[in-house]
C-alpha positions in Angstrom: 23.8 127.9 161.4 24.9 130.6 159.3 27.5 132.1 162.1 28.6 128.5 163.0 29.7 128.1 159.2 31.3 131.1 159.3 33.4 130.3 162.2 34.3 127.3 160.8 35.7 128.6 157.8 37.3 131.7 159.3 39.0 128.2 161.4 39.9 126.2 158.2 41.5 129.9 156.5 43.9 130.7 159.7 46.4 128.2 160.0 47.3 129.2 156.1 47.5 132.7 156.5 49.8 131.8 160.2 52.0 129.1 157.3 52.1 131.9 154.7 53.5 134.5 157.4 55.9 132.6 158.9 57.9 132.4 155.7 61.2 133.9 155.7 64.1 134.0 153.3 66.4 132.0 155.6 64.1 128.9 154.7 65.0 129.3 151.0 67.7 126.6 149.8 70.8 128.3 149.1 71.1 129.1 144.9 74.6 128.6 145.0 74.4 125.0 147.4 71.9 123.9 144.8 74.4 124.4 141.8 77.2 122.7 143.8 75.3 119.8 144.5 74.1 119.7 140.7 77.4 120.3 139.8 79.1 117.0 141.8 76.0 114.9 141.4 76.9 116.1 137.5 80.3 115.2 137.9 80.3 112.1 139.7 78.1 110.8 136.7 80.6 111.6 134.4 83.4 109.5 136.3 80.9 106.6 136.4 80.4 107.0 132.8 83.5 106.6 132.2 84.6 104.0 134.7 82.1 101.6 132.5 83.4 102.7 129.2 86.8 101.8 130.4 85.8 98.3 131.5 83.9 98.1 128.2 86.3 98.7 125.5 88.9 96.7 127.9 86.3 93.8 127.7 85.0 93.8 124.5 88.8 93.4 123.2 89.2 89.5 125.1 86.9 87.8 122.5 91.0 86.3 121.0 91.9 85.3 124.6 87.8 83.7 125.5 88.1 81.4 121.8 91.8 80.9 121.8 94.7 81.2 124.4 96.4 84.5 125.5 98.5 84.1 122.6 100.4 87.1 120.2 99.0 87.4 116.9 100.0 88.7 113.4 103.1 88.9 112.7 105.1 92.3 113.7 103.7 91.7 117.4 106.1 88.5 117.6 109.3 90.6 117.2 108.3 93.4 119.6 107.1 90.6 122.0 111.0 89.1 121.2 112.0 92.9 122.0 110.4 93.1 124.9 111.9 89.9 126.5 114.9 90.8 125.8 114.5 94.4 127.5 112.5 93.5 130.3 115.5 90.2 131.4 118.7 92.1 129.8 117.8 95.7 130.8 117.6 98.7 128.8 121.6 99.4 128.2 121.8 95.8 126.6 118.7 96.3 124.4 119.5 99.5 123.0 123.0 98.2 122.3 121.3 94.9 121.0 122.8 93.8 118.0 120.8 90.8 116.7 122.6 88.1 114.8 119.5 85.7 113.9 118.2 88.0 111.4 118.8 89.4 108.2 121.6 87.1 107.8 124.4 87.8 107.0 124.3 91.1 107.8 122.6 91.0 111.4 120.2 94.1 112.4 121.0 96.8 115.5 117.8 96.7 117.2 118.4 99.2 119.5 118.9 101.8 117.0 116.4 100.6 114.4 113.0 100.7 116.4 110.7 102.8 117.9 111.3 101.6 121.7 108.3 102.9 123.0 105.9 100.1 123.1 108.8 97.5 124.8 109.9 100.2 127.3 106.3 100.9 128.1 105.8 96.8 129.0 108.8 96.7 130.4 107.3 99.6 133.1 104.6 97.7 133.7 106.0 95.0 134.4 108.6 95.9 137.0 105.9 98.0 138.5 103.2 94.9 139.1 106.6 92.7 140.3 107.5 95.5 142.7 104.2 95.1 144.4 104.3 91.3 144.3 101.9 90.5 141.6 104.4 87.9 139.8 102.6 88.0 136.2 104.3 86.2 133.1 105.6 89.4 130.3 103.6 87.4 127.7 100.6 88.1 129.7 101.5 92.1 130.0 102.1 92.3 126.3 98.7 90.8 125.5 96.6 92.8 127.9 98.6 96.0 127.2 96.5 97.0 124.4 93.0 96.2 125.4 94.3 98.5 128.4 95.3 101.4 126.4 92.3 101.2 124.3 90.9 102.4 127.9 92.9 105.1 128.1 92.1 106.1 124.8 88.5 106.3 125.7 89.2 108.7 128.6 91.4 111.4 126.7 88.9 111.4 123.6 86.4 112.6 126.5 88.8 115.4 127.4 89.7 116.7 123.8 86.0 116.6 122.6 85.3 118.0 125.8 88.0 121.2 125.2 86.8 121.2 121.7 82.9 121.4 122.1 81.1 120.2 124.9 81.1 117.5 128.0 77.8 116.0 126.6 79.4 115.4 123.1 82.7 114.2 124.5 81.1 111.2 126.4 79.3 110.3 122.8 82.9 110.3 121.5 84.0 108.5 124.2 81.7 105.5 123.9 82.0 105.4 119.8 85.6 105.5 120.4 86.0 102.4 123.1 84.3 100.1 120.9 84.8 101.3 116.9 85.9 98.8 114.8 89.0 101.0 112.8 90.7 101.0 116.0 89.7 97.4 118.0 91.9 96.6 114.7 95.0 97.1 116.0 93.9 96.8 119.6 92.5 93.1 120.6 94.3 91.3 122.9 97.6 89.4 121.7 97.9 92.6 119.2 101.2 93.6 120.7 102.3 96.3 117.8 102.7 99.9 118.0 99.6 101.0 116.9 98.3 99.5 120.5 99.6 102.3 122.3 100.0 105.0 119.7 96.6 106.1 119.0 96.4 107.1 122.7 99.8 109.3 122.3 98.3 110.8 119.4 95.0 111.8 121.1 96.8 112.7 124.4 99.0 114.8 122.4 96.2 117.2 120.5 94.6 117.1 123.6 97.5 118.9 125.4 98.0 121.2 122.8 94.4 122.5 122.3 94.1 123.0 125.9 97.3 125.1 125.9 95.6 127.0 122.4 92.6 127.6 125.0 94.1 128.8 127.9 97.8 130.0 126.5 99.4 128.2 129.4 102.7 126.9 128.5 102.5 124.0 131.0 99.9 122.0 128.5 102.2 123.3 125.6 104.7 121.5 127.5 102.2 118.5 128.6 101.8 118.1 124.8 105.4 118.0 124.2 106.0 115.5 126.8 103.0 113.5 124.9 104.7 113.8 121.6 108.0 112.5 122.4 106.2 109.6 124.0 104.4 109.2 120.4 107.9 109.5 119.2 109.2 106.1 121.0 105.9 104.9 119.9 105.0 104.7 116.3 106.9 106.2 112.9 103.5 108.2 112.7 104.5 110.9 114.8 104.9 112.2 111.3 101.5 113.2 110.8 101.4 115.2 114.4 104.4 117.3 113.8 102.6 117.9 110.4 99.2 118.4 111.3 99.8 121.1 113.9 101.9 123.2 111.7 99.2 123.2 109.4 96.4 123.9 112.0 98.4 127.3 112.7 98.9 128.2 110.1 95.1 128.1 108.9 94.9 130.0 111.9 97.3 132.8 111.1 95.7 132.9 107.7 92.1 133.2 108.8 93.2 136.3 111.0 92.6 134.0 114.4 96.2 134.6 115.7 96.5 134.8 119.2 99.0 135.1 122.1 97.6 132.0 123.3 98.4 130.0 119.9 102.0 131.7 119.6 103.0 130.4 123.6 100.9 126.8 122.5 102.9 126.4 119.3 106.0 127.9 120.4 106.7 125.9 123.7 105.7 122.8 121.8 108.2 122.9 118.4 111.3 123.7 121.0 110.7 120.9 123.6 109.1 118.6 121.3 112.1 118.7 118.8 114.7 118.3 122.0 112.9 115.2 123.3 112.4 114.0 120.1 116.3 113.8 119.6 116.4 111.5 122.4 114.9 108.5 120.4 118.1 106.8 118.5 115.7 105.7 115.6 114.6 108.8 114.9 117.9 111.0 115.8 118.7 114.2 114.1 116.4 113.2 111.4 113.7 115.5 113.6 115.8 118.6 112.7 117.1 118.0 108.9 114.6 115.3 107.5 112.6 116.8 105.0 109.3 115.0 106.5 109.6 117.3 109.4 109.9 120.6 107.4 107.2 121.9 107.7 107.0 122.0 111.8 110.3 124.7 111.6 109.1 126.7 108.7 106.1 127.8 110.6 107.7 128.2 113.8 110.1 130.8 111.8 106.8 132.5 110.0 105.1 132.7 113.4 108.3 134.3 114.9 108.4 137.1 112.4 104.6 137.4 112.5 105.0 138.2 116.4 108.3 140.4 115.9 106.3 142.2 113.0 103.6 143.3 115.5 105.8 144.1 118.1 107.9 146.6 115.8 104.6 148.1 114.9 103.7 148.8 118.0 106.7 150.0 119.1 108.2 151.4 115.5 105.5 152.4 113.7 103.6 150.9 110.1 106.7 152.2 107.9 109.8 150.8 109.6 107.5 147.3 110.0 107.0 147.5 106.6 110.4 148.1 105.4 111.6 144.7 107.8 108.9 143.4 106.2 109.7 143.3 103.2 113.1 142.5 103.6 112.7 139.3 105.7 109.6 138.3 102.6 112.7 139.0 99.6 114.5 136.8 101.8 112.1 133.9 101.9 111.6 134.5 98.2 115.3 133.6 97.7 115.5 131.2 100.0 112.5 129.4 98.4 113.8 129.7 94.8 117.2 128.5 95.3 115.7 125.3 96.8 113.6 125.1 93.8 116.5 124.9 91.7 118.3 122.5 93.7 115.1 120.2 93.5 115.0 120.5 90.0 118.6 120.1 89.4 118.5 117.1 92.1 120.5 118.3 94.8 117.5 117.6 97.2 115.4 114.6 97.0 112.4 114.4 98.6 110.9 111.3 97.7 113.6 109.3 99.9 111.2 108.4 102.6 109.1 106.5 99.9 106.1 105.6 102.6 105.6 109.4 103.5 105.5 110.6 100.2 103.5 108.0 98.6 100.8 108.9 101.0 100.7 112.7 99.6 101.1 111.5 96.4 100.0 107.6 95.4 99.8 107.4 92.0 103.1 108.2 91.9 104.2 105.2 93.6 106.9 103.0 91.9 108.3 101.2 95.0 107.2 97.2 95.2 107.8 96.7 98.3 105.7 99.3 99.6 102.7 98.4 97.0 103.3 94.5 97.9 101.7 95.4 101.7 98.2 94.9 101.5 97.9 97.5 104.3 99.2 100.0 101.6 96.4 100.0 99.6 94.2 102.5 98.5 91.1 101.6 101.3 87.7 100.4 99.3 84.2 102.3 100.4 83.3 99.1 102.1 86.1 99.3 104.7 84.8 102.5 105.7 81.0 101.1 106.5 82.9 98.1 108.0 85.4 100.0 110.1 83.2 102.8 111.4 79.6 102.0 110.9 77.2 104.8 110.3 79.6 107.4 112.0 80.8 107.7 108.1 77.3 109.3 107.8 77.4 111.7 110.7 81.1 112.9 110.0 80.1 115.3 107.6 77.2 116.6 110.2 79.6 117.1 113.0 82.0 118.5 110.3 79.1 121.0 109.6 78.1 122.2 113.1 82.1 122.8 113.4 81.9 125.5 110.7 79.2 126.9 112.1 80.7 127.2 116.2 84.0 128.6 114.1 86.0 127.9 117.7 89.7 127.5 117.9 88.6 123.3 119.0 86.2 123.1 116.4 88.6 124.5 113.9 91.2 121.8 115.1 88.8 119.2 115.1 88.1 120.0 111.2 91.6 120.1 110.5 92.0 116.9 111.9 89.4 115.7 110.4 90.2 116.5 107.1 93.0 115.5 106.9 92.6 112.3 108.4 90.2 111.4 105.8 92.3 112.0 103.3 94.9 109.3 104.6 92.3 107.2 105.2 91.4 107.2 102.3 94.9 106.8 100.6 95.6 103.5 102.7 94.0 101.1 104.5 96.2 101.2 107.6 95.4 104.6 108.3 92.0 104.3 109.2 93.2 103.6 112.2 94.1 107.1 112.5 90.4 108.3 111.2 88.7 106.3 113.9 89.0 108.5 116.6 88.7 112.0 115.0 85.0 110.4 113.2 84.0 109.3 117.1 84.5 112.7 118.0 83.1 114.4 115.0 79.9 112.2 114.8 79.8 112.4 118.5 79.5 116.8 117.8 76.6 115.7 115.5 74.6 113.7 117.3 75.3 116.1 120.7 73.8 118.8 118.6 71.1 117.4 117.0 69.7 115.6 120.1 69.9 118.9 122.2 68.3 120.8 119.4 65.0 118.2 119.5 65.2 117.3 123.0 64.3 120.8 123.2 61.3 120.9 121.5 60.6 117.1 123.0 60.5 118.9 126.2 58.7 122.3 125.6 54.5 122.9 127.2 52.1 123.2 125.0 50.0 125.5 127.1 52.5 128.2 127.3 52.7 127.9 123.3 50.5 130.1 121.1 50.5 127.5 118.8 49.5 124.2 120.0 49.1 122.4 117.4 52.5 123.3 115.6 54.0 122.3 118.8 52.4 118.9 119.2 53.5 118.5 115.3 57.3 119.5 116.5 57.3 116.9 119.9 56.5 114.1 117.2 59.1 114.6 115.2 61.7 115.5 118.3 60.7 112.1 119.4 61.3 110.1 116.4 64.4 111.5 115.7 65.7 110.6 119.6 64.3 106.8 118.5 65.6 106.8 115.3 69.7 107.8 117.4 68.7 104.8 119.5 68.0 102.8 116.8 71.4 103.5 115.4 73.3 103.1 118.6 71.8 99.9 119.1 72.6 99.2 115.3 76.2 100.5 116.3 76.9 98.0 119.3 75.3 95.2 117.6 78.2 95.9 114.7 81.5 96.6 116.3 80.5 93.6 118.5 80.0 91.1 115.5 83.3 93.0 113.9 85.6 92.3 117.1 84.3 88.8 117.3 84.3 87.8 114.2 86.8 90.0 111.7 89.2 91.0 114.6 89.9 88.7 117.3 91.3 85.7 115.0 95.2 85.6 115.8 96.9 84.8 111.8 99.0 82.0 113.4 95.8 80.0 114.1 93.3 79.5 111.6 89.5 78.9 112.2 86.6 77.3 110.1 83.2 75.8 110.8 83.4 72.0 109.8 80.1 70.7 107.9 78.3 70.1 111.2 78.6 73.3 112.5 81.4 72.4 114.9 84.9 74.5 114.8 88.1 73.6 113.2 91.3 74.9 114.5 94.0 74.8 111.9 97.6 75.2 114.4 99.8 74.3 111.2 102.3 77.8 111.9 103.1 77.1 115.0 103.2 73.2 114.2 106.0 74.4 111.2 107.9 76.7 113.8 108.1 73.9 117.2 109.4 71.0 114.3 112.0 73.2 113.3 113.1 74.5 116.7 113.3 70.8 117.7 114.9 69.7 114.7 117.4 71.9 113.2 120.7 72.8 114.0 120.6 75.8 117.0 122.5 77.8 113.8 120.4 76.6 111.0 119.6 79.0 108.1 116.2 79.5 106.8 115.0 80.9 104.2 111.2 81.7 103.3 109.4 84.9 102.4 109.5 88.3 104.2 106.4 87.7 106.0 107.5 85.1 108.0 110.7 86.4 109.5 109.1 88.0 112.7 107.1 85.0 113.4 110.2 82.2 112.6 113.0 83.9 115.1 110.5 84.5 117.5 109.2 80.9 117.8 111.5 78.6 116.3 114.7 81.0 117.6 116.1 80.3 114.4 118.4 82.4 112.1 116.3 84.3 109.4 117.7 85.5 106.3 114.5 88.3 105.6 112.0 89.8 107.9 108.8 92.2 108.3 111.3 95.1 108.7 111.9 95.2 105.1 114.8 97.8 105.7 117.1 96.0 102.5 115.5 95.7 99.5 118.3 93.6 97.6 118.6 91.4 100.2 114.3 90.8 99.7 114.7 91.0 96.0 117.8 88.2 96.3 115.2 86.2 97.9 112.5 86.7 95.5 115.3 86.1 92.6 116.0 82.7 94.2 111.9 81.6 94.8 111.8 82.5 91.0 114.4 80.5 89.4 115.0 77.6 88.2 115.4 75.1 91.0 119.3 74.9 89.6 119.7 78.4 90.0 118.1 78.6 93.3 120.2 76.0 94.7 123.9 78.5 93.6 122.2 81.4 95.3 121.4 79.4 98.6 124.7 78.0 98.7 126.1 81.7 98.8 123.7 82.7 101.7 124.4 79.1 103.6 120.8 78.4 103.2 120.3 75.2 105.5 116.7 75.0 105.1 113.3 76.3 103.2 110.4 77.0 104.0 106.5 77.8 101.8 103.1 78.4 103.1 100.5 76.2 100.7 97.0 76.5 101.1 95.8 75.0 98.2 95.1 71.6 100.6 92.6 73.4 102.8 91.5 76.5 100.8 93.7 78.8 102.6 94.2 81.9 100.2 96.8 83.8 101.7 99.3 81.2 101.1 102.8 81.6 99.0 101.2 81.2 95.2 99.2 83.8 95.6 101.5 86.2 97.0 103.9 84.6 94.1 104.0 88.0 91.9 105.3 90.3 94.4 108.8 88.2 94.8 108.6 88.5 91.1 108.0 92.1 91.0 110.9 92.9 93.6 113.3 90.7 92.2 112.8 92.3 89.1 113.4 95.4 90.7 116.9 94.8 90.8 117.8 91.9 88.5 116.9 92.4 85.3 116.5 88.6 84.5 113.2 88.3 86.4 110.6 89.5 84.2 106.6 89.3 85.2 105.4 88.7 82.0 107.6 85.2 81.7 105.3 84.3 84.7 102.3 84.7 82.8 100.8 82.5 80.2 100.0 84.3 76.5 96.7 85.7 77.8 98.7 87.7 80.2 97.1 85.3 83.1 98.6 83.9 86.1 97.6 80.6 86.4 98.6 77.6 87.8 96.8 74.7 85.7 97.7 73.3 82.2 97.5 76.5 81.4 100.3 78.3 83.2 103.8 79.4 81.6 106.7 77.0 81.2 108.4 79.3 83.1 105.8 79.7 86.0 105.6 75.5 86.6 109.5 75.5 86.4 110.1 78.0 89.3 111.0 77.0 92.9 108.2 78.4 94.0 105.7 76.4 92.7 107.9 72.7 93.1 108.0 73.6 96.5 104.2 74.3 97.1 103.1 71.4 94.4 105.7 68.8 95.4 103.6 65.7 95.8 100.3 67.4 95.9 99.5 65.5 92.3 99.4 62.4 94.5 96.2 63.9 96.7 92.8 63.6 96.4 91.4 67.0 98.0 87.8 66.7 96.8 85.8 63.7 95.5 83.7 65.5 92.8 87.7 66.7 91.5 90.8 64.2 90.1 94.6 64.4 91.8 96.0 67.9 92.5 93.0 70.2 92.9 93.9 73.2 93.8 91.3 74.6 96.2 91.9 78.2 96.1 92.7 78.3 93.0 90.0 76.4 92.1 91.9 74.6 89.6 94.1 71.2 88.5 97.6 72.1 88.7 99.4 72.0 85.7 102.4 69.4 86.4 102.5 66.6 89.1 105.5 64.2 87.3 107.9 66.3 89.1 111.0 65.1 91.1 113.6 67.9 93.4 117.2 67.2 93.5 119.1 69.9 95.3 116.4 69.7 98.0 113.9 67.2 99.6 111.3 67.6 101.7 112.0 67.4 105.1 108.1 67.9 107.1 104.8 69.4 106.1 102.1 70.2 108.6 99.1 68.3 109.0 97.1 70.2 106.8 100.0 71.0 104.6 99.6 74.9 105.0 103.8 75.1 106.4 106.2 72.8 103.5 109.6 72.8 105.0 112.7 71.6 102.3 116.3 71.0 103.1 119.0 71.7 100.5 121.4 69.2 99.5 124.7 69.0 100.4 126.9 69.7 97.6 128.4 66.5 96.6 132.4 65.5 97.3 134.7 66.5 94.7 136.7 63.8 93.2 
């Protein structure tokens, strides 16, 4: 028994000793197969990462065309849109020598040579291109999907600049914050045909060009970039901040002793071609070389010339004869700088002529109406920031962090950017568009970082630990922070999805509220105002109304506009503001000398509508005042210094034009029952005088809701 058990297992040990022999190295996989299959099963990932990313923030940007029609929205989108048609059915020759008599009269504008072309010639592409393959799609349709499709593209090159700047993990993270942030589905919901749409991509594209060229010296990216940046150029007036920002980046770079060959051939190649294509847009012209916004793009192009001649007579020369050509070219500079000193203090130079520019660096120094009358101009509150970018406010200064400690040429960028984007953000709301991206990427570095560091420990065996207890302690924690990042990302979607669909994807020109039932309420009184008077005015009627209905008024009603949103004449505005604050006898000489057929307010005092004419009412004021010292803001306020419209509102305040024209007959209408005549809804108020009659004008049609109030003046009676 004992032998035959034996034998047995001498039986059961053989065939594993024959398996273990037979072993050889050939039946090994292949380290370096293994790696390439990792590596495209890695990559392939990535793409499909981004493929949904794409399709998401295209998506998520339709809520405006799912509620309401594909319409254009705002108000600056309507005259590119008018741009565009024009382009796209005249050609390019005819809309570059455009001269456009239907606004700004009398004086007519020159499109062609007064905008950035970039966004019309970019629809215009498309266009032709989908017609050329026989998809036959209406231009309206291209201008309202155009930036929901860029916001795509977007998504893709914040990948590859957080990518070149830290890492592929933290670059998806950026991606996905970017494609669906608030601060930038701002500008880019469908129907939001303005320049922002596309310019936030040509800003991205453009640093991402030029930190790969920093990385890898090659002046094909440098020349990629420069390629980007003109197309920023024809895109958006803030180019400004690119040709300003990168400058600055190199210089922090030369001061911090992290020059490089690679930085001199990145910067270098991108200042000569960027400059040259930059000449090419008419708007912007030779004001790329001599404007004083753009100085400081050649001053450090000259300093990093004689940085690099400096070292080469060194090496070459020796320290004494570089330090005597040093010094030379540095007394120079000295005189150079102190003769323009003088001539700024003499005032030879101004600098403050580009007023938006420099009340960015500087806003309490700003003195211009017209540019504090934009609400967009406005310092931003600490709410839009929450409301614009979520929690990624909190995780900026993390990623900011972890970028000072990496001390990289990206991550140095990146803080740069960062930086200085908050900044701007925080002087004006606008620019929180531009503060979007570079907080994706930077919270994105943050949460990259922090998620690696506990995933670690998540991950790590407690049997090969010393420790065990210590390392159980370190897992919990690991794992509650990776909940807690879910938490917040599911907080994060939940967010800019309510945002988009709620705050973002109402077009202005059609007003929505929830009736007492719960059911929805359109309000269509704009477009109502614009079809009566392209279908009842004379094709060359005249009409005058605010600034902030030019755009909107030529586009739709194809009528001739005597102001607009381009707000490139200030007298002509303030003459309009003059003429809504007088007297309704002095109104009437003033619109007889700019053949004034017909005028037109926005009230909103019927429905509770609170961006209407009466509250906008002091900035005509202010701007009028600007330039005729008749007009004087404190005549428009009672003895409290309050602006009111009830019993308690100045004599000179109930007697304007402005508020005949918004009040005319409203005395007569009962609003609410619990109120008398005349309530004012959002002024919450009884107006102060209903007994009143017009007699150089008379109403010609209000809207249904009584939001538009078109008047026609008098004809001045025969003589004789």
């Amino acid at each position: 028994m004992q032998k035959r058990g034996k034998k047995e297992k001498d039986e059961v040990v053989k065939p594993k000793v024959e398996k273990t022999v037979n072993l050889t190295l050939d039946d090994l996989p292949d380290p370096s197969e293994l790696k390439m299959k990792e590596s495209t099963l890695q990559i392939m990932i990535i793409f499909l990462v981004l493929g949904m990313l794409y399709i998401v923030a295209f998506c998520l940007r339709l809520f405006s065309v799912l509620r309401y029609e594909s319409i254009i929205h705002e108000f600056d989108p309507h005259f590119n849109f008018r741009a565009t048609k024009t382009l796209v059915y005249d050609g390019v020759e005819a809309f570059y020598n455009w001269f456009d008599t239907l606004v700004w009269y009398p004086l007519g504008r020159w499109v062609g040579h007064t905008v950035y072309p970039g966004l019309m010639l970019t629809s215009g592409a498309i266009y032709h291109t989908l017609h050329f393959f026989h998809f036959p799609i209406d231009i309206r349709n291209v201008c309202v999907f155009l930036a929901p499709l860029f916001a795509g593209n977007t998504a893709l090159v914040t990948y590859i600049l957080t990518k070149d700047c830290w890492d592929s993990g933290a670059g998806l993270i950026a991606a996905a914050f970017v494609a669906i942030v608030p601060g930038y589905i701002s500008r880019s919901v469908a129907g939001s045909y303005d320049n922002e749409a596309i310019a936030i991509f040509a800003i991205i594209n453009t640093f991402m060009g030029f930190v790969k060229s920093v990385k890898t010296g090659s002046m094909k990216w440098a020349a990629y970039s420069a390629v980007a940046y003109c197309y920023m150029v024809h895109a958006w007036g803030g180019y400004i901040y690119i040709i300003n920002l990168l400058p600055v980046y190199v210089y922090g770079m030369v001061l911090i002793g992290r020059y490089s060959h690679r930085l001199y051939v990145a910067y270098s190649t991108f200042y000569v071609l960027g400059t040259l294509f930059s000449l090419l847009v008419p708007f912007v012209g030779f004001a790329a070389v001599f404007s004083n916004t753009h100085m400081a793009a050649p001053i450090v192009f000259a300093l990093l010339q004689f940085h690099n001649i400096m070292g080469f007579l060194r090496m070459h020369l020796g320290d004494k004869l570089a330090l005597f050509f040093k010094k030379m070219v540095s007394f120079l500079a000295s005189g150079a700088i102190a003769i323009f000193a003088a001539c700024l203090a003499l005032g030879v130079v101004d600098i403050t002529k580009t007023g938006r520019f420099f009340y960015m660096l500087n806003p309490a120094a700003n003195t211009i109406p017209i540019i504090a009358s934009i609400s967009e101009h406005q310092a931003t509150p600490w709410s839009s920031f929450f409301f614009d970018l979520s929690f990624l406010v909190l995780l900026m200064p993390v990623g900011m962090y972890f970028c000072f400690r990496e001390w990289t040429d990206g991550a140095i960028f990146l803080l740069t950017y960062g930086i200085t984007a908050t900044y701007f953000g925080c002087v004006m709301t606008r620019l929180i568009l531009v503060l979007a991206p570079v907080a994706c990427m930077l919270a994105a570095i943050a949460v990259s970082r922090t998620l690696s560091l506990f995933m670690r420990d998540a991950q790590r065996g407690s049997k090969q630990d010393r420790n065990a207890v210590s390392n159980a302690a370190s897992k919990t924690v690991a794992w509650c922070v990776t909940m807690l990042f879910g938490f917040l990302f599911l907080f994060y979607v939940v967010h800019c999805t309510w945002i988009t669909s709620e705050a973002y994807s109402s077009p202005s020109i059609i007003l929505q509220a929830n009736g007492a039932n719960g059911q929805r309420v359109i309000f269509d009184d704009y477009r109502e105002g614009y079809f009566w008077l392209q279908t009842n005015t004379a094709e060359d009627a005249k009409i005058m109304s605010w600034w902030d209905y030019g755009y909107q008024m030529a586009s739709m009603s194809n009528r001739t506009t005597l102001v607009d949103n381009n707000t490139w004449n200030n007298t002509h505005i303030a003459t309009v503001g003059r003429c809504l604050a007088s007297s309704e006898e002095d109104c009437y000489r003033i619109m007889k000398k700019l053949d004034v057929d017909y005028v037109l307010v926005v009230f909103g005092g019927f429905i509770g509508y609170s961006s209407d004419d009466i509250n906008k009412f002091l900035w005509p004021i202010r701007i009028g005042g600007s330039v005729y010292p008749m007009i004087k803001e404190k005549d428009y306020l009672n003895d409290h210094g309050e602006y009111r419209v009830d019993a308690g509102a100045s004599k000179r305040m109930m007697n304007s034009m402005m508020y005949k024209m918004c009040y005319h007959r409203f005395g007569e209408v009962q609003t609410s029952y619990q109120h008398p005549t005349g309530f004012d809804r959002v002024r919450n108020a009884v107006i102060g005088r209903k007994d009143f009659k017009l007699s150089k004008i008379q109403e010609a049609f209000t809207t249904e809701h009584w939001m538009v109030r078109i008047y026609r003046v008098k004809k001045e009676p025969n003589r004789g």
